[in-house]
N, C-alpha and C positions, 0 to 999 in steps of 0.2 A: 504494500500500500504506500502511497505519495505520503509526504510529514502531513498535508492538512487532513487527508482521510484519515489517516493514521491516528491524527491528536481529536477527530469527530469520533473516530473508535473511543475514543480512551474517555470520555467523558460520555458517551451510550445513550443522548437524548438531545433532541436538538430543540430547545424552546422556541416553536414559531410566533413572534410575536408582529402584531399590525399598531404600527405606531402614527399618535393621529397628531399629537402632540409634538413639536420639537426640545419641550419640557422635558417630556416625561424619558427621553433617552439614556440620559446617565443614571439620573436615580434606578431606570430600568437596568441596567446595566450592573451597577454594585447589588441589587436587589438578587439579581440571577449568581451574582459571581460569592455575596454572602452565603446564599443556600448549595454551591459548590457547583456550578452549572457556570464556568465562565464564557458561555456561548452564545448565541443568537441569531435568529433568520430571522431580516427582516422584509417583511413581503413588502412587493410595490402594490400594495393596495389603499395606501395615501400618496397625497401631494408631497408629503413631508420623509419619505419614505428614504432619500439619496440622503438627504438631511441628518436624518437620526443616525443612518450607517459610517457619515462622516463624523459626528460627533463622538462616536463609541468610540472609532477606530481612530481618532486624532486625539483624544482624551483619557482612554482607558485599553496602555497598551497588552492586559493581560488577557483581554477578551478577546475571543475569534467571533469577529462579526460577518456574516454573510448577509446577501441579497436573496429572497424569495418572491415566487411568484412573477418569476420574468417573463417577459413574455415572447422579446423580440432583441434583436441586434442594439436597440438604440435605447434601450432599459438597460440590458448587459453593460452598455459603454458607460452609461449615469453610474451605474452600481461599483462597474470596478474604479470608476475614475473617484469615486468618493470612498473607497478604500476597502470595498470589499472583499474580504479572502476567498470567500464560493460562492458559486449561482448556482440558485435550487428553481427549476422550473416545470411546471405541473404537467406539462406534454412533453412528446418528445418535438426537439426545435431543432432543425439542423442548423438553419441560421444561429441558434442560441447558441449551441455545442462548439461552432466554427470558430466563433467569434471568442468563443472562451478560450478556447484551443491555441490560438491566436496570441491571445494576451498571455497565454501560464496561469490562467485561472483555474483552478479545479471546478467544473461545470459536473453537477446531477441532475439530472432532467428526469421529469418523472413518465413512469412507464407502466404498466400495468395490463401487457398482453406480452407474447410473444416475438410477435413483429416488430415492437419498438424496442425490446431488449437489441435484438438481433440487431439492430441501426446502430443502437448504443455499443456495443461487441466489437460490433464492425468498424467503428470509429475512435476506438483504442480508448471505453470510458473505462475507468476500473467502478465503477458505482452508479446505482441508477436511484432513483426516489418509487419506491412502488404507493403510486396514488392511483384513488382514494384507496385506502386498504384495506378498509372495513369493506364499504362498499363494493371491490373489488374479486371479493371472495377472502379476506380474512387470512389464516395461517394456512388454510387446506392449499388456498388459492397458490401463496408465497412458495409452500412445498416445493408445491408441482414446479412451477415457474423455476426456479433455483436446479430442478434435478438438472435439467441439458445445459443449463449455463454456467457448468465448473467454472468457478474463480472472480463469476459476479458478485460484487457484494450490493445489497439493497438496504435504503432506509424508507421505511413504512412510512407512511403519513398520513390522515384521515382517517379519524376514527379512533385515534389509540388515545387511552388514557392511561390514571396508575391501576387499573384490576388488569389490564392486557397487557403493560407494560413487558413484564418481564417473561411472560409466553412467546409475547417478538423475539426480545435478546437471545431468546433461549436457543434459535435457528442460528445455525452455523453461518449461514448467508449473509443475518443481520448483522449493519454494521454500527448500526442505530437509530433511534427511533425520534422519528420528527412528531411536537404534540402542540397544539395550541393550547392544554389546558394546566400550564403552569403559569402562562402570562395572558390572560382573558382579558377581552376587552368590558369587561364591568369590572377587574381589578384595578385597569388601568384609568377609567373614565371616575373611577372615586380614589385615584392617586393612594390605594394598599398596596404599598412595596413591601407590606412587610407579609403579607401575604404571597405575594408573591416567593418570594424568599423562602417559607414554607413549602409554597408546592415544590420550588426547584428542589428543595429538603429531602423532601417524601419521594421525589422519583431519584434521586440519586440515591438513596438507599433500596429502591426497590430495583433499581440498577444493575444495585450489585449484589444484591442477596445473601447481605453477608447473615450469617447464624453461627452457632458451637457446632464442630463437625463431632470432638473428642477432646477429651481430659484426657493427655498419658503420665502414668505414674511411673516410675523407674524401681528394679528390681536388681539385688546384685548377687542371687544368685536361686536358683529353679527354686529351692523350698520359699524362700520369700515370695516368688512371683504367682504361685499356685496359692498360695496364702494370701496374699493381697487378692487377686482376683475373685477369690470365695467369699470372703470379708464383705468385697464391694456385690455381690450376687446375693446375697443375704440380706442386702442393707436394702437394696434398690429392688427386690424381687426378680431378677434376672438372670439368665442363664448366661455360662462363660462358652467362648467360642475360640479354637484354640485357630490363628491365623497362622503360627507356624511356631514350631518349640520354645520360640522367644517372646513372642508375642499373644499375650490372650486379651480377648474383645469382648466389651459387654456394649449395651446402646451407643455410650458419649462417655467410654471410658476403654482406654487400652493401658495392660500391662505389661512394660518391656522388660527385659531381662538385660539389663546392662551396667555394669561394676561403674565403668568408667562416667556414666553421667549424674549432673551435681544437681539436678533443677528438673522440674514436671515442665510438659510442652503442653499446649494450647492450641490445637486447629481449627483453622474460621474456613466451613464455607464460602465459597464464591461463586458467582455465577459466569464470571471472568477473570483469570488471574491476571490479566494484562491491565483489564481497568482497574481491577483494583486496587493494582500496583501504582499506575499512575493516580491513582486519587489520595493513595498513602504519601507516593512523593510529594505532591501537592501541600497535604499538611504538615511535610518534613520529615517523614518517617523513611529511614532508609532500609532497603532489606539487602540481604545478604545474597549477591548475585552468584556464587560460590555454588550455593546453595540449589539456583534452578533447576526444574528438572519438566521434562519438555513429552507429551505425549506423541503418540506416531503419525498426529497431524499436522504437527510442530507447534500445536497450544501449549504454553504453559502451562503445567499442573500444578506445581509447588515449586514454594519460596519462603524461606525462614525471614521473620524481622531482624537487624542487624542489635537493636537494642534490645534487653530484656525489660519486662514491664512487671513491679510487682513480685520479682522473683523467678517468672517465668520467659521463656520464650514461645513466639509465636510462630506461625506458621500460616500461607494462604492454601488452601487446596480445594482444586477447582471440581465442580460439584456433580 
């Protein structure tokens, strides 16, 4: 993937927002970037629309601000001259695509059949927008579409909110998910940013899906770890599962057999170890690259935190 598909990966929702206001830009802008969403598409569906994307993009350089809902060649040129990083547009536009192509814009144009993938393929896009997506046929539809287009990636748009959210993510294909219902225009028309800020909240944790995958407790030597393990089966009503001589399992608890470790591990859930990785960098947390370790589709599956918390270390593993 290109660095801006790549960084729309790493953040898994794309807040489409329709800005009527040239007010309301920046405030909209730190509102998305407090609740951990430092993104934004802003459709040309006001006068004010080159406005707000110039404003973001010349005032707040931590935000990747895109253009949506382009329509033509001479929208694309407004949008990138006012400083936008992508053009998301709801059909497929050749003229749109050319013209991005053109500039070093990364252009998504949205698609939602077969035939217009195939244009998008054939014009070297690595990512298409599948609109409307609800309306479109939903995840059945996305499936299908994705099985003959190895190596498309797709972001949904239309229709998704946070109950659907993370059933998109959850497609290999998806690369993320476009929603208008973090920055709504009755949020915006009564100036709650701080609502705002919330929704951006609640879908970047349904994002990522973090949960407890497992508690492991260390053992240092077989009679302790059959011992510990029984202890905790007794406690919890649980039977033990033995994963391999060293290892025994009960729900969100494993027991290892190992002399040499000082400290219990911690595994989180994720629904991406990539994003989640970038949202940890984000808030400073470094992990231990040492540590990766990479499944046969070359996802990342696991990654230790470099710092311990509490006594413990962490761990991401992907779900």
């Amino acid at each position: 993937m290109t660095a801006i598909i790549q960084q729309i990966h790493s953040y898994g929702v794309i807040p489409v927002v329709t800005v009527t206001r040239e007010a309301d830009a920046l405030p909209l802008a730190a509102a998305l970037r407090a609740g951990g969403l430092p993104i934004a598409e802003i459709t040309f569906r006001s006068a004010c629309a080159a406005a707000a994307i110039s404003l973001i993009a010349q005032s707040d350089p931590d935000m990747l601000v895109g253009a949506g809902t382009v329509l033509d060649a001479k929208q694309a040129e407004a949008a990138i001259a006012a400083g936008a990083a992508f053009v998301v547009s709801p059909g497929y536009s050749a003229e749109v695509v050319a013209y991005c192509q053109k500039r070093g814009v990364p252009v998504i144009p949205g698609c939602s059949n077969a035939t217009d993938i195939t244009a998008a393929a054939n014009a070297g896009l690595e990512a298409v927008k599948f609109f409307p997506a609800e309306a479109a046929g939903g995840i059945a539809a996305l499936k299908a579409l994705s099985a003959p287009f190895v190596g498309m990636k797709f972001v949904p748009t239309g229709g998704i909110t946070l109950a659907n959210l993370a059933d998109y993510l959850a497609l290999p294909s998806v690369v993320a998910c476009g929603g208008t219902f973090i920055a709504t225009k009755e949020l915006l028309d009564r100036g709650d940013f701080a609502a705002i800020t919330a929704n951006a909240r609640a879908a970047v944790t349904e994002a990522l899906g973090l949960s407890i995958a497992h508690v492991a407790l260390y053992a240092d030597s077989a009679d302790k770890l059959g011992a510990t393990a029984a202890t905790l089966a007794a406690i919890l009503g649980e039977g033990v599962h033995e994963f391999n001589p060293d290892v025994l399992r009960l729900r969100q608890f494993e027991v290892i057999r190992d002399p040499a470790a000082d400290m219990p591990h911690i595994a989180l859930y994720v629904n991406s170890c990539e994003r989640a990785a970038a949202h940890l960098s984000r808030m400073g947390i470094e992990l231990d690259d040492s540590t990766r370790a990479y499944n046969n589709n070359g996802d990342l599956r696991f990654v230790y935190f470099k710092e311990k918390i509490a006594g413990c270390r962490f761990h991401l593993l992907r779900r």
